[in-house]
N, C-alpha and C positions, 0 to 999 in steps of 0.2 A: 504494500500500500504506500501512497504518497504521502509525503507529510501533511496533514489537517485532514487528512480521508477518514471517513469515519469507519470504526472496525463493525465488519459486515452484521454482527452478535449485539451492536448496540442498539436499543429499544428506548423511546421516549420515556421518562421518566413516567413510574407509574403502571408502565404495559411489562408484560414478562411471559414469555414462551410457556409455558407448560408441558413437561417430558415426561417418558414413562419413567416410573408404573404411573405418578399421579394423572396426566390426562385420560389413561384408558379408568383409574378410578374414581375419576371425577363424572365421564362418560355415564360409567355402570350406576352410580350413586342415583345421579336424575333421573334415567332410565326407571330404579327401583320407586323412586319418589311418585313419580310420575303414574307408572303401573298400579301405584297405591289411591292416588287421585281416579283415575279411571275404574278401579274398583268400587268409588263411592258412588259413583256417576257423574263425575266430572269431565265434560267431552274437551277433546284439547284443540286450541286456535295456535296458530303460526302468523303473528303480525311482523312486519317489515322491520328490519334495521333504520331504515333511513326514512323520513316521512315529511310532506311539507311541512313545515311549523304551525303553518296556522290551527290545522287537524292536531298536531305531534303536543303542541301546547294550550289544546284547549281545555276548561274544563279542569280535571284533577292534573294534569299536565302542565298545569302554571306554576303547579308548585317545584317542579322542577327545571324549570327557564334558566335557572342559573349555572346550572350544572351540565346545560347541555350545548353540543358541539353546534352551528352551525355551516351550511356551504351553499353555495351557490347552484343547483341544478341548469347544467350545459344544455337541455331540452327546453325546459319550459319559461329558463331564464326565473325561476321562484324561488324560495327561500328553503332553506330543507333541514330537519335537524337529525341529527342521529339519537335516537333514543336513551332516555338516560332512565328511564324507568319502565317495566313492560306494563304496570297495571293499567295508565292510562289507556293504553293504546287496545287494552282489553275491553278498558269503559267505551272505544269508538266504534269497536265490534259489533257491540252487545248491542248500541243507539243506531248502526246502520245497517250493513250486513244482515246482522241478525234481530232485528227491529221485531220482526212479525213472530217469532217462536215466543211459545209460551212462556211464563214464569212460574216459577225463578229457576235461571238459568245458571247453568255449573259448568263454569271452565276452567279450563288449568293450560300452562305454556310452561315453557321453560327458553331462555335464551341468554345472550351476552349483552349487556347494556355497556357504553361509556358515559362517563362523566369530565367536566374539564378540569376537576381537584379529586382528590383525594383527603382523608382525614390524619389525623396525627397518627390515632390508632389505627387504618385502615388505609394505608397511601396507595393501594389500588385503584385504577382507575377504570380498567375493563372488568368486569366483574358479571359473573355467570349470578342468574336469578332463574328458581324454580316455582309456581305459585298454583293455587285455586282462589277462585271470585264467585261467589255467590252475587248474583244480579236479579233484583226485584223481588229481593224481602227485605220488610223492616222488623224482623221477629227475632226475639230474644235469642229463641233455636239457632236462627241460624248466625248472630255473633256466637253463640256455642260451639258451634258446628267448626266455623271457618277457624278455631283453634284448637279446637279437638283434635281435626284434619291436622294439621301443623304437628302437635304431639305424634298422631299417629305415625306419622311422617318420619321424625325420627326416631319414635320408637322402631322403626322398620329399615333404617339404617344402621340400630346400634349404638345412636348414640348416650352417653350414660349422663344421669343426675341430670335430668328433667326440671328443668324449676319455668313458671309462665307467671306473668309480670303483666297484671291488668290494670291500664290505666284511664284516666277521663280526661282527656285531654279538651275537653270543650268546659270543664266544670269551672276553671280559674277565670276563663275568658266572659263566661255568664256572671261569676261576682266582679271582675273590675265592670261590665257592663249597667247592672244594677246598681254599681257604688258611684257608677256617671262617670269614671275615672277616665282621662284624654291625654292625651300629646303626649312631656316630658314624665310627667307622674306616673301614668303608668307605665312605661315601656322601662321607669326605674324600679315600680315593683316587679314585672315581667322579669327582669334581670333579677333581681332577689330571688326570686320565686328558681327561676332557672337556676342559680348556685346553693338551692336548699341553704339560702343565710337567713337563719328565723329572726335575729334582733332585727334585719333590716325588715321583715315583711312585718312584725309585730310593730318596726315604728311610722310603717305606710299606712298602716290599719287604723291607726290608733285616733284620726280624723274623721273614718270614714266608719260608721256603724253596720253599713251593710257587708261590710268586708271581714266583721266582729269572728266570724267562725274560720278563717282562713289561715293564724296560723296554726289551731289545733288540728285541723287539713294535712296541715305542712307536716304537722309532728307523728300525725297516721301512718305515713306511711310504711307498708312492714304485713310480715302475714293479714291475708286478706277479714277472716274472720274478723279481727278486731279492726280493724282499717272500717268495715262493713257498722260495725257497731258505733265506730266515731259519728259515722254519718249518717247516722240514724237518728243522733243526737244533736245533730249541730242544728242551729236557725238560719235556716236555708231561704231566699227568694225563690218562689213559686219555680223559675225556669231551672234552677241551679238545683234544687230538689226532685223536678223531674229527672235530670240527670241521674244523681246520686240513687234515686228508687231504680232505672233501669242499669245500673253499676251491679245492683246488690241483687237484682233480678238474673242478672249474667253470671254473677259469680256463683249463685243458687246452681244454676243449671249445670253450670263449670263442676262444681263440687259432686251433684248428683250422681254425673256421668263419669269424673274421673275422683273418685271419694282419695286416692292416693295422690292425687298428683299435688307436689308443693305449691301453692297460684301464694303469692306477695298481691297488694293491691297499692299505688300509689293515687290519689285524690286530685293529685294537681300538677302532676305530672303533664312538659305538652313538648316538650323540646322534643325536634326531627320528626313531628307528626303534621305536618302544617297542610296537609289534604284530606284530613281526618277529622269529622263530624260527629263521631258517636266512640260509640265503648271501642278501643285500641288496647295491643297487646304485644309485646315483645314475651320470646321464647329464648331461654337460655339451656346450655348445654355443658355440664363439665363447667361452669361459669363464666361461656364466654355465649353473644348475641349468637343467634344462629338463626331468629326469625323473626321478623314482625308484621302486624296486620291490624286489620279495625275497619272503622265504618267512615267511608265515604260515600259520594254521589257519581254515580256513571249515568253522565247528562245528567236528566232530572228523574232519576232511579235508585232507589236507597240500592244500595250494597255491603259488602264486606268481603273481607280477604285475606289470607296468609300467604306473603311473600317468605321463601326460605334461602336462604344465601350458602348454596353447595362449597364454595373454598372455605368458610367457616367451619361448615360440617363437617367436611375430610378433618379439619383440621383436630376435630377431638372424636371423629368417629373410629371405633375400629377398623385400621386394614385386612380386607380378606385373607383370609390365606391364600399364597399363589401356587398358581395351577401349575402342574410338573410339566415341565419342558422338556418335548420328547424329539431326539434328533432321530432323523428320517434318510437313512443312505440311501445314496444311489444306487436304483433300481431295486430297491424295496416296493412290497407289494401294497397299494396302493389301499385295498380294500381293509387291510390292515392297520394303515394311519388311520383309514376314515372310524374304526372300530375305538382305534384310542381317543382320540376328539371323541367319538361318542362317550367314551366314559368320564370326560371331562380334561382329558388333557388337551397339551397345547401341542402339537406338529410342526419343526420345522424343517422343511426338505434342504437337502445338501444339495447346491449347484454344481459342483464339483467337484472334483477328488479331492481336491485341500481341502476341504471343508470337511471339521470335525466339529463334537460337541462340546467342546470347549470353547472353539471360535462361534461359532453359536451360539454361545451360554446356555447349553440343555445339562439338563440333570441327569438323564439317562439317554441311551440310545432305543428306539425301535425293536433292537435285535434283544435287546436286556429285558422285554413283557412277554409276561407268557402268551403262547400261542392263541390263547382263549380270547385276548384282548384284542 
């Protein structure tokens, strides 16, 4: 290479090849996910990578304008974005395409999104998302469902210590609306509120009455049973209490159906949910994110949904065991490799006399299974 020539291996910051085993594990993971989604009846859609903007960011889609790539399409001369999140584009589905089928509708996709940053903890920037959307219920059931799905999900990849994390991300936004709160004041308790600092939210409060129950809110949060009992108790506005009554109606059903599974509940939790209008949920794994979902609008369609982020999962899921690599000499009988594939191994034929199982990286040869295989 010339001097300043970039070495052929280097990748924009952010982006990162994927090699075996992990792609072909990453591969089989969604696959699993996915076959699990269709077993509930979730039918699967395939939307585009690239889409005009106007379509790409309408709707639940604006919440992610920032994060996403734009370019110029050579064709129609239009603006074009590259997807930075697939659920939108599920909600355009659901509003055109599929307009006229019945409700409620159960889809699932799986693909690669980009974004134009990445996070401190997650400086990825292509990133594979696998998901289900319930489309046109507003029923408690089916925020149940669309996280049960989720659990099951990785219950069926293995991964260990389960914990789901249910939050209201609309409840904070309904008491600064009732307290009247505007401009700098509130977007100063917003930021309180986002760094869990109670002195600071206790001295935002402390003018405003309707705000009276907001930091014992704060202090809820933690196993949902009692989280559920704070705010049962607290002096809610009318709108802010219908919330908290369908929190505790969620986490009812949550409990009924998964009596084992650990659910935390946070009250006022809303950070990184900003297209989410009803009961939201992050799923953790081994203690790291591994999924999140909740209720938004596709068009003017209540919904809900569990996004799951596959590089997460690999990352605390167990590895399979791998399949014995079986070297295949030349002029070996054919009907014989296909016997071992059937029993689950892997085949790889020799091109040529050099070629051993070693250069190969097989574990055995062909000649080394019994004849029955």
């Amino acid at each position: 290479m010339t001097e300043g020539t970039l070495h052929p291996a280097l990748l924009p910051a952010g982006l990162a090849d994927l090699l075996p085993p992990e792609a072909e594990r990453e591969a089989t993971l969604v696959e699993r996910i996915l076959a699990l989604f269709a077993a509930h009846g979730y039918e699967r859609v395939k939307p585009p990578l690239i889409e005009f903007e106007d379509s790409l960011l309408a709707g639940s889609g604006a919440a992610v304008a920032e994060q996403t790539f734009r370019l110029m399409d050579p064709v129609s001369q239009r603006m074009m974005g590259l997807r930075a999140d697939i659920t939108p584009q599920v909600a355009r589905i659901a509003a055109t395409r599929l307009a006229r089928v019945p409700r409620p509708l159960r889809l699932s996709y799986s693909g690669q999104v980009l974004r134009v940053r990445g996070t401190q903890l997650a400086p990825g920037r292509q990133l594979p998302q696998a998901g289900s959307e319930i489309i046109g219920s507003d029923s408690v059931a089916a925020d149940a469902e669309a996280a049960l799905l989720g659990v099951a999900a990785l219950e069926a990849v293995g991964v260990p210590d389960i914990r789901l994390d249910l939050l209201l991300p609309t409840l904070a936004s309904s008491l600064l609306d009732a307290a009247g709160l505007a401009g700098a004041e509130r977007a100063a308790l917003a930021r309180a509120l986002d760094r869990k600092d109670a002195a600071a939210v206790e001295a935002a409060c402390a003018a405003h009455p309707a705000l009276a129950a907001l930091p014992a809110l704060l202090a809820a949060a933690g196993p949902a049973e009692a989280a559920v009992a704070a705010l049962s108790r607290a002096e809610l506005p009318p709108a802010a209490r219908a919330i908290a009554e369908r929190g505790a109606a969620v986490f009812a059903a949550l409990r009924s159906a998964a009596p084992g599974l650990p659910i935390t509940l946070d009250p006022v939790e809303f950070r990184g949910l900003r297209y989410h209008t009803g009961i939201a949920f992050t799923l953790y794994g081994a203690g790291r994110e591994v999924a999140r979902g909740g209720r938004y609008l596709s068009g003017e369609e209540p919904a809900t949904g569990c996004t799951l982020y596959p590089d997460a999962v690999l990352a605390v899921a167990p590895p399979p065991a791998p399949a014995p690599r079986v070297f295949v000499p030349l002029g070996a009988d054919p009907a014989r490799a296909a016997r071992a594939r059937a029993r689950g191994h892997i085949t790889v034929a020799a091109l040529s006399p050099s070629d051993t199982p070693e250069s190969l990286r097989c574990d055995l040869s062909l000649n080394d299974l019994p004849e029955s295989d």
